[in-house]
C-alpha positions in Angstrom: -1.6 1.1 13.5 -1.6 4.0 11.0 -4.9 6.1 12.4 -7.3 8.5 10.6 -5.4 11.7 11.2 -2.5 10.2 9.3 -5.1 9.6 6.2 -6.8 13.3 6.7 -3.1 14.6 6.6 -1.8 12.8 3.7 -5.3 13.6 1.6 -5.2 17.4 2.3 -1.5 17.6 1.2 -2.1 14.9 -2.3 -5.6 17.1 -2.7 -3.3 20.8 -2.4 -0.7 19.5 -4.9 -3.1 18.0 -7.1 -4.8 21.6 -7.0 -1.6 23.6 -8.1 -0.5 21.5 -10.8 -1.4 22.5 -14.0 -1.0 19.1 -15.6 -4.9 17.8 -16.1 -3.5 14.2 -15.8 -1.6 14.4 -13.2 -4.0 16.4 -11.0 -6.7 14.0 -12.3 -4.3 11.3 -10.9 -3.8 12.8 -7.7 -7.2 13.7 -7.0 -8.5 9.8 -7.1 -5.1 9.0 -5.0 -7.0 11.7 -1.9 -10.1 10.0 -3.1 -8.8 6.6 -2.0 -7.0 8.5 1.6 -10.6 9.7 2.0 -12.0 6.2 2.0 -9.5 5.1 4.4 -11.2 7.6 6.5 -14.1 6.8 6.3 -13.8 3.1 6.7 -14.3 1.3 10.0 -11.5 0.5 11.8 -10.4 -2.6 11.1 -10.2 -5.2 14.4 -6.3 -6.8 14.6 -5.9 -10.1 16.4 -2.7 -9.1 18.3 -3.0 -12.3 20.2 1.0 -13.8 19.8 1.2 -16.9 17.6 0.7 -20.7 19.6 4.9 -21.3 19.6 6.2 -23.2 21.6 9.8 -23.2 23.7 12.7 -24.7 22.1 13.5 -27.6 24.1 15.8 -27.4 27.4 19.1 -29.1 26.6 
């Protein structure tokens, strides 16, 4: 599971390029892109059933 210093990371390097381009579209681009890292931040963790799947043996021959 991909935690929230992976998200901080990638919106502090997507804010810093967004910041030295000089392209308004792009950096307006990139900006909601650190926006939407940001949230991932900020949202609870989500809870994962990692319970395995009901399978059942293949058949002794």
């Amino acid at each position: 599971m991909i935690g929230k210093p992976y998200f901080v990371r990638q919106a502090a390097i997507v804010f810093g390029i967004a910041k030295a381009t000089k392209d308004p579209k792009i950096s307006a681009a990139l900006m909601d892109k650190a926006a939407d890292l940001k949230s991932k931040v900020d949202e609870p963790a989500a809870t994962l059933d990692i319970t395995p799947p009901d399978i059942e043996p293949p058949p002794a021959t």
